[in-house]
C-alpha positions as CSV (number, residue, x, y, z in Angstrom):
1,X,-53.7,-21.4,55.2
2,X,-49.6,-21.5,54.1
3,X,-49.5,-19.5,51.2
4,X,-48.1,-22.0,47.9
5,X,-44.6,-20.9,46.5
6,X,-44.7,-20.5,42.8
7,X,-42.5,-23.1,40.9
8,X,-40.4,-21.2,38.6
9,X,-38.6,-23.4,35.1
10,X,-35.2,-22.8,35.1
11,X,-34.1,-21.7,31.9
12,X,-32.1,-23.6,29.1
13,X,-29.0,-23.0,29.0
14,X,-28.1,-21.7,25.2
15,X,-26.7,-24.9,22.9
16,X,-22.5,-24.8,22.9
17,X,-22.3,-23.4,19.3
18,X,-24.1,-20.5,20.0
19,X,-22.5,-19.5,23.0
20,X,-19.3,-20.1,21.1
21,X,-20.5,-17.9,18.5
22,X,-21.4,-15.0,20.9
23,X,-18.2,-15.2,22.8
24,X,-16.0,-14.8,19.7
25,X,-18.4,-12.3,18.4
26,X,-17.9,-10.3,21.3
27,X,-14.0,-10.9,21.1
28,X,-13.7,-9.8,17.9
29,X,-12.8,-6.2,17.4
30,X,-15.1,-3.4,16.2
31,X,-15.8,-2.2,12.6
32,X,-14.5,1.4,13.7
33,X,-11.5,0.2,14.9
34,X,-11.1,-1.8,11.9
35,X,-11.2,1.2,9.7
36,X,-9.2,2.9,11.8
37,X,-6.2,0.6,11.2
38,X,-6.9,-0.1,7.8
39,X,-6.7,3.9,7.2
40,X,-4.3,3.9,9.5
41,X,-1.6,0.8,7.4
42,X,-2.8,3.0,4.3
43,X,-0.7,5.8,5.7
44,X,2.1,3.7,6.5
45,X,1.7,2.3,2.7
46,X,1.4,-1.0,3.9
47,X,-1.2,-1.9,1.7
48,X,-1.4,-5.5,1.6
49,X,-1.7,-5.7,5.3
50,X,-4.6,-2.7,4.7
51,X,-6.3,-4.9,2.4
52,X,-6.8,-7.9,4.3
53,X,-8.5,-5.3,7.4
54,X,-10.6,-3.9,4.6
55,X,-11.5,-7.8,3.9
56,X,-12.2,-9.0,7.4
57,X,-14.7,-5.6,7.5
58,X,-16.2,-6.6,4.3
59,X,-16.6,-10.2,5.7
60,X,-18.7,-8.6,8.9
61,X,-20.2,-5.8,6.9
62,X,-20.4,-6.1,3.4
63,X,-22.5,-2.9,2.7
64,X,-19.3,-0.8,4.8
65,X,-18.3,1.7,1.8
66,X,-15.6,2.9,3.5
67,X,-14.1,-0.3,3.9
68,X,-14.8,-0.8,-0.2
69,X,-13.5,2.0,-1.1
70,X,-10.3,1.3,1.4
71,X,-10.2,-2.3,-0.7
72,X,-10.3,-0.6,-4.1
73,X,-7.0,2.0,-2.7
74,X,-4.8,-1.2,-1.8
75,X,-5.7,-3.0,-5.1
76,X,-5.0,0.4,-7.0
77,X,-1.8,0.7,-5.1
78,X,-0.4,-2.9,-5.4
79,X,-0.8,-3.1,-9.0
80,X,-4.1,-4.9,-9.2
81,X,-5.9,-2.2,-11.6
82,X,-8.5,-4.4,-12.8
83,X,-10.0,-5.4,-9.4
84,X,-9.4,-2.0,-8.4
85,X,-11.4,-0.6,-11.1
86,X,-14.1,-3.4,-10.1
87,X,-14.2,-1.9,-6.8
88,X,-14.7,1.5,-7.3
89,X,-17.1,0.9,-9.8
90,X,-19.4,-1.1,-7.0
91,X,-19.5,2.5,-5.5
92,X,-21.2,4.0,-8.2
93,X,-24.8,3.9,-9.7
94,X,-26.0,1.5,-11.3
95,X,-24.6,-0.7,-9.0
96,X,-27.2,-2.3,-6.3
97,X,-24.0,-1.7,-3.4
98,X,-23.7,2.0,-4.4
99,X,-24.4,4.1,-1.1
100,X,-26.1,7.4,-1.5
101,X,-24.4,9.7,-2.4
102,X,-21.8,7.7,-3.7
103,X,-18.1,8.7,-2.6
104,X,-16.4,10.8,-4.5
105,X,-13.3,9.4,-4.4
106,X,-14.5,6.7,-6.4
107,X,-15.3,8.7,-9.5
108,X,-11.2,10.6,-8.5
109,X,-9.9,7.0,-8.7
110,X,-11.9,6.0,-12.0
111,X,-10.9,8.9,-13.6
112,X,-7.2,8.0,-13.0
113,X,-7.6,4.4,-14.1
114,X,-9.2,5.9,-17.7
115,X,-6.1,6.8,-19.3
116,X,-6.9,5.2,-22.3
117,X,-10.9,6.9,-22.4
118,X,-10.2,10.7,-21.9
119,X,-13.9,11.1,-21.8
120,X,-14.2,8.6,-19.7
121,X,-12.0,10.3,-17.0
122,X,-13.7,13.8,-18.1
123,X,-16.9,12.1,-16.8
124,X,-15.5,11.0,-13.5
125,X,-14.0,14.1,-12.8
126,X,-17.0,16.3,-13.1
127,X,-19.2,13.6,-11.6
128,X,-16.7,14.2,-8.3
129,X,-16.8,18.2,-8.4
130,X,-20.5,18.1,-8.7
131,X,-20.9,15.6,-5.4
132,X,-18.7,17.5,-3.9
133,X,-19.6,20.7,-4.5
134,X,-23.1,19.9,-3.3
135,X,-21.2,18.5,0.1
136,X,-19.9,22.5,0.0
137,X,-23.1,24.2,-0.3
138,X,-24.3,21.8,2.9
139,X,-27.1,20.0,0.5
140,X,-25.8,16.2,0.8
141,X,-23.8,14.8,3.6
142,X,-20.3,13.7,3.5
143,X,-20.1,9.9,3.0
144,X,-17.3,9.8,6.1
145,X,-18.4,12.4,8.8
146,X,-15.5,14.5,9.6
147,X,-14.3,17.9,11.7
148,X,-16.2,20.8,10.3
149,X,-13.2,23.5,9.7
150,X,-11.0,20.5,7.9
151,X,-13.4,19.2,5.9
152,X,-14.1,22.2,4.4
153,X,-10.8,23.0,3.1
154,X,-10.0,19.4,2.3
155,X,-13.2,19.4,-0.2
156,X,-12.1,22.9,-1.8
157,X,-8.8,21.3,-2.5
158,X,-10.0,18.0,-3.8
159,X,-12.7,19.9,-6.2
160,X,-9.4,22.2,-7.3
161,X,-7.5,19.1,-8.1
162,X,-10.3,17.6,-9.9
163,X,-11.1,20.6,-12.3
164,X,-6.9,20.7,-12.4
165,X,-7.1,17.1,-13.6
166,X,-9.5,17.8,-16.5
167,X,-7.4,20.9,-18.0
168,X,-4.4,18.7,-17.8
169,X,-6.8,15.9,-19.9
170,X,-7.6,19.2,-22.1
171,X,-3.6,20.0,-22.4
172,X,-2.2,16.5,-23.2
173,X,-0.8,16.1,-26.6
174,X,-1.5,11.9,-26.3
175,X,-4.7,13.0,-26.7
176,X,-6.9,14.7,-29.4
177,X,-8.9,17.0,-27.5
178,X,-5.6,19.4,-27.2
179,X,-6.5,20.3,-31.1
180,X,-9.4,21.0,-30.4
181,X,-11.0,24.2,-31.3
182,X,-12.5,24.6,-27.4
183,X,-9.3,23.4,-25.7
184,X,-8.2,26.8,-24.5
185,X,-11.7,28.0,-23.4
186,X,-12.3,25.4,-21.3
187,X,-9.2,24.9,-19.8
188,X,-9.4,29.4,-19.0
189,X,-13.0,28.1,-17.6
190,X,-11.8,25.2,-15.6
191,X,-9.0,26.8,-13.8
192,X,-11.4,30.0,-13.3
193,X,-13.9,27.7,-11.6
194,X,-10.9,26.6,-9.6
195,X,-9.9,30.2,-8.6
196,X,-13.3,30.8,-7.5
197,X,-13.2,27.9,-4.9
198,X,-10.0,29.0,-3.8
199,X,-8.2,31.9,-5.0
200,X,-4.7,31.0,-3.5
201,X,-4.4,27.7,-4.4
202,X,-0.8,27.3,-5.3
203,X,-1.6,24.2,-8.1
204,X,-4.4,25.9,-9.7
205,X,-1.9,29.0,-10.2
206,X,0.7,26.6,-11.1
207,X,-1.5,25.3,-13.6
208,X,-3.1,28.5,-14.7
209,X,1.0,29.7,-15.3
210,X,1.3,26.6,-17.6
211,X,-1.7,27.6,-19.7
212,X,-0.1,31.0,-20.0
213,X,3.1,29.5,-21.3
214,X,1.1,28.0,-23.7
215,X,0.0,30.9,-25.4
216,X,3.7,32.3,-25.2
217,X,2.4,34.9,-22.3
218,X,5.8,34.4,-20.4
219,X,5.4,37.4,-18.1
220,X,2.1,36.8,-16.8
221,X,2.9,33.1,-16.0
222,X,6.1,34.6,-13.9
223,X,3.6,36.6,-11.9
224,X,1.6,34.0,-11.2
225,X,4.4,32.0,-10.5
226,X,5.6,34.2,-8.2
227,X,2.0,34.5,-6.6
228,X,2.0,30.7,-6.3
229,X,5.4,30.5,-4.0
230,X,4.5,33.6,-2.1
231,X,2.1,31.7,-0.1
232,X,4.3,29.1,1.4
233,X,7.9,30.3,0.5
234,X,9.0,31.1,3.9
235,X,7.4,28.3,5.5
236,X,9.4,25.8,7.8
237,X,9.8,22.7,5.8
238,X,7.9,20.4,7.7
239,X,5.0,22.8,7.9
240,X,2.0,20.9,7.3
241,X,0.6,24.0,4.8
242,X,3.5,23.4,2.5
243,X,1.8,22.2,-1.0
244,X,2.8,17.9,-1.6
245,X,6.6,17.3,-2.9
246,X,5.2,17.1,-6.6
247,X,3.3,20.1,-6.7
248,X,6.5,21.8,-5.6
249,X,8.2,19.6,-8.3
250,X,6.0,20.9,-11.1
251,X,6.5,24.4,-9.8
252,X,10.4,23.6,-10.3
253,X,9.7,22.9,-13.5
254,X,7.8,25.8,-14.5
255,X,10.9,28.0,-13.2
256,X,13.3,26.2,-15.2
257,X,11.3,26.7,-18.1
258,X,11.5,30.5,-17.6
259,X,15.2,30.5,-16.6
260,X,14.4,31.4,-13.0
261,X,16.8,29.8,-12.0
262,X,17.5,30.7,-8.4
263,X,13.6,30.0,-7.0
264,X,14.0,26.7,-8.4
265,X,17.0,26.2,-6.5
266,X,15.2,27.2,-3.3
267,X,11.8,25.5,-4.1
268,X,14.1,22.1,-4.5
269,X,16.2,22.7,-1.0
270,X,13.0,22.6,0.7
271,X,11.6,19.6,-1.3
272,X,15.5,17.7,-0.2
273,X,15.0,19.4,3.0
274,X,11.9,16.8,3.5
275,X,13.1,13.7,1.3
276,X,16.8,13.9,0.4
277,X,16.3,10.7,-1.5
278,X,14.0,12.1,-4.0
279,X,15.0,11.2,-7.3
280,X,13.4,14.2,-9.7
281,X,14.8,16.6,-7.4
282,X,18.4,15.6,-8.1
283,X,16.9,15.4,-11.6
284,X,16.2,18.8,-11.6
285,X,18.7,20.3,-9.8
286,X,21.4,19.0,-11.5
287,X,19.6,20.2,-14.8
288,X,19.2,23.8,-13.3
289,X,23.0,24.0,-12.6
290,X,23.7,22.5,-16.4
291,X,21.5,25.5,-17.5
292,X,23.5,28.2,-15.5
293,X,26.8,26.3,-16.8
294,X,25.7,26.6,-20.4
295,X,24.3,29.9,-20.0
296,X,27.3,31.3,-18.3
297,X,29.7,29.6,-21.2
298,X,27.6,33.0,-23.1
299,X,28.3,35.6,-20.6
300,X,31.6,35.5,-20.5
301,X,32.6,32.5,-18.5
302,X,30.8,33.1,-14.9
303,X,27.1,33.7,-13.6
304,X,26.2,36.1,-10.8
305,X,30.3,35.6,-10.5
306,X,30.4,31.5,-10.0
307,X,32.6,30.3,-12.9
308,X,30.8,27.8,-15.3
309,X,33.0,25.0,-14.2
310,X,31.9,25.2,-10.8
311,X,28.2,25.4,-12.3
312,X,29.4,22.3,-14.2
313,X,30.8,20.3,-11.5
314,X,27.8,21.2,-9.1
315,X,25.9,19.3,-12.3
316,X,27.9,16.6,-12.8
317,X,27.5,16.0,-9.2
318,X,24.0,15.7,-8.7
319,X,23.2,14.3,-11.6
320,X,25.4,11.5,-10.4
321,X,23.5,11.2,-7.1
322,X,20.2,11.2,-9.2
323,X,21.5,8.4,-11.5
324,X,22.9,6.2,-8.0
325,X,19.4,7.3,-6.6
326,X,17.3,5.7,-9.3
327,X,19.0,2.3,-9.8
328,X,19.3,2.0,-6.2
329,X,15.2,2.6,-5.8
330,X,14.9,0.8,-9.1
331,X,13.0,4.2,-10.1
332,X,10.4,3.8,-13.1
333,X,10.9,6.9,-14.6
334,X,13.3,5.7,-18.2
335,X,13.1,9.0,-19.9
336,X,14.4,11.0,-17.2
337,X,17.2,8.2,-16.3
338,X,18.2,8.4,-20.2
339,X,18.1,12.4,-19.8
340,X,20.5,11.8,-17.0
341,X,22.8,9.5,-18.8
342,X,22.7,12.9,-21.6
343,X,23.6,15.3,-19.4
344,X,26.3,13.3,-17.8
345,X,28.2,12.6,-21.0
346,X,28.2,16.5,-22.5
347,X,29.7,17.4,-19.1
348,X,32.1,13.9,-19.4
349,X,32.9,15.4,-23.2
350,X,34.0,18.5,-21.5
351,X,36.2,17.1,-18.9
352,X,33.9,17.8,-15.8
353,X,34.6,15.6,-13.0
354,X,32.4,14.7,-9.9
355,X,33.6,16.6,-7.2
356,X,36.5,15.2,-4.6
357,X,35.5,13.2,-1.7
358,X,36.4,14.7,1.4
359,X,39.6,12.8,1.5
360,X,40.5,14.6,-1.5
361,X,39.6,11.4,-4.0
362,X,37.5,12.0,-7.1
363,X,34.2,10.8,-6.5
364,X,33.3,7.4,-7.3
365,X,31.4,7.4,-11.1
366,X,28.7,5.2,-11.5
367,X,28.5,3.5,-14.9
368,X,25.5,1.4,-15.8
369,X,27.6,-1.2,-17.5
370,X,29.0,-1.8,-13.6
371,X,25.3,-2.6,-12.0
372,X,23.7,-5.9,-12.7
373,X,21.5,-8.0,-10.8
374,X,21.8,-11.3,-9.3
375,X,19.6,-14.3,-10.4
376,X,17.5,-12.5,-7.3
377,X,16.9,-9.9,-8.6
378,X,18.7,-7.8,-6.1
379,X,20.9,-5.0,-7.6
380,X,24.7,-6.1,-6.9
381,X,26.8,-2.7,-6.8
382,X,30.4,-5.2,-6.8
């Protein structure tokens, strides 16, 4: 007896749409890779192109916090501060989307976007050194898993620059907490907490040095000055240790203010070393050579032997590449473009010149009545 073969169904195939579905899901890129670009275009500062990837993530994955918080940085950076604000604020509790623990970046941003609440950006900072102090001390998980040995550094610093940002809250005349009775303490406390986290870190010593200014303690604000630069001063300049252009900025700042005038010089060839088209350090380098000029005018005429009109010219000089430098970038900083504009008329009232060109010409003067713009809006320089 033949044995009877089993009949077997063939099976359906799926409808069209779905197998149109499933092919362009499969075609369509993965979220990683996604956020990889996105981060990626954020870098580049191309961050209108960022926000659309943070969209199309958002679309797929609408619970992706990185992505959110990737959405919130291109709103922030484009000028959209109200959806930005929006954004970050879906990262936090009470809202339903919040992950756990929330990022800490969003609380960072927040507290940036709360100029007009000081204790609103208090709140925000010390919301972001307690999450991620706790990431520190191993008890919660970073929300974005990275490399053990840079993560932990990368936290220290971000918890430094968030107990920074609340003394400089504390130390802001705009607001009224600088009159207040505790003011000193807690900034002393703050920027001992930062020490404690990390005891070379050149922007809480920066910052500690300002406080110390403050209270008309000149010497020890030099020393920690001078502890501050120590740590990087002989670094190559595109040495990924050296401190961002600003902090070096502020640190500028802090030597002009105690007529050290020769590490400012140095802290600001590195800084053009890196970005020769950085308007505040033509700012301030043209301001350190007016100082010299006026305070060899009483010595005698010269400084460490360099005649004040030298001093002068070397001014008038670059604070006629900072003025160029700022129209041409359409810079936003007014106050420092009408410092400028001071500085360049004392040395015009005492007949200092730009220096020659090298075909022995006097250097071309820019005068604001000569720039106007076209009904483009484009600067014409004609």
């Amino acid at each position: 007896m033949g044995r009877t073969r089993t009949k077997t169904r063939k099976a359906r195939p799926p409808p069209p749409d779905i197998v149109e579905q499933q092919e362009e899901k499969a075609a369509q890129p993965p979220v990683a890779a996604l956020l990889a670009k996105a981060q990626e275009l954020i870098v580049q500062c191309d961050y209108e192109l960022a926000g659309k990837f943070a969209q199309r993530i958002l679309q797929r994955a609408p619970g992706n916090a990185e992505a959110r918080e990737m959405l919130g940085v291109t709103q922030l950076e484009t000028g959209d501060l109200d959806a930005a604000k929006q954004t970050f604020l879906s990262l936090l509790p009470p809202s339903a989307t919040a992950p756990t623990p929330p990022p800490p970046a969003a609380h960072l941003y927040l507290a940036q976007l709360s100029d007009d609440d000081p204790q609103a950006a208090l709140q925000h900072y010390r919301a972001a050194v307690d999450i991620l102090t706790a990431q520190l001390k191993g008890k919660v998980r970073a929300p974005v898993p990275v490399p053990a040995d840079s993560d932990e550094q990368e936290t220290k610093r971000t918890i430094v620059r968030a107990l920074i940002g609340q003394v400089e809250i504390w130390m802001d005349p705009a607001y009224d907490l600088c009159f207040d009775p505790a003011a000193e303490a807690t900034c002393e406390e703050l920027l001992r907490a930062a020490l404690q986290v990390d005891a070379d870190n050149t922007e809480a010593l920066q910052a500690l040095a300002s406080v110390r200014m403050s209270q008309q303690r000149p010497d020890d604000a030099l020393e920690l000055l001078q502890r501050a630069w120590a740590s990087w001063r002989d670094l190559e300049t595109d040495d990924a240790r050296l401190p961002p252009i600003p902090a070096r900025l502020g640190l500028t700042k802090l030597f002009l203010e105690l007529e050290q005038f020769t590490p400012a010089l140095r802290v600001l060839q590195g800084v053009m070393a890196a970005d020769d088209e950085e308007v505040e350090a033509w700012y301030l380098e043209g301001w350190c050579f007016f100082l010299m000029a006026e305070q060899a005018t009483d010595t005698g005429g010269a400084l460490d032997g360099i005649p004040w009109a030298e001093l002068a010219r070397d001014a008038r000089d670059c604070l006629e590449t900072c003025r160029m430098l700022h129209i041409n970038q359409g810079h936003p900083d007014v106050p420092l473009r009408e410092h400028v504009k001071e500085l360049i008329g004392k040395l015009e009232e005492k007949g200092i010149k730009m220096s020659p060109d090298d075909d022995g010409e006097d250097g071309e003067e820019w005068e604001d009545q000569d720039v106007s713009e076209d009904s483009d809006g484009d600067v014409d320089m004609s």
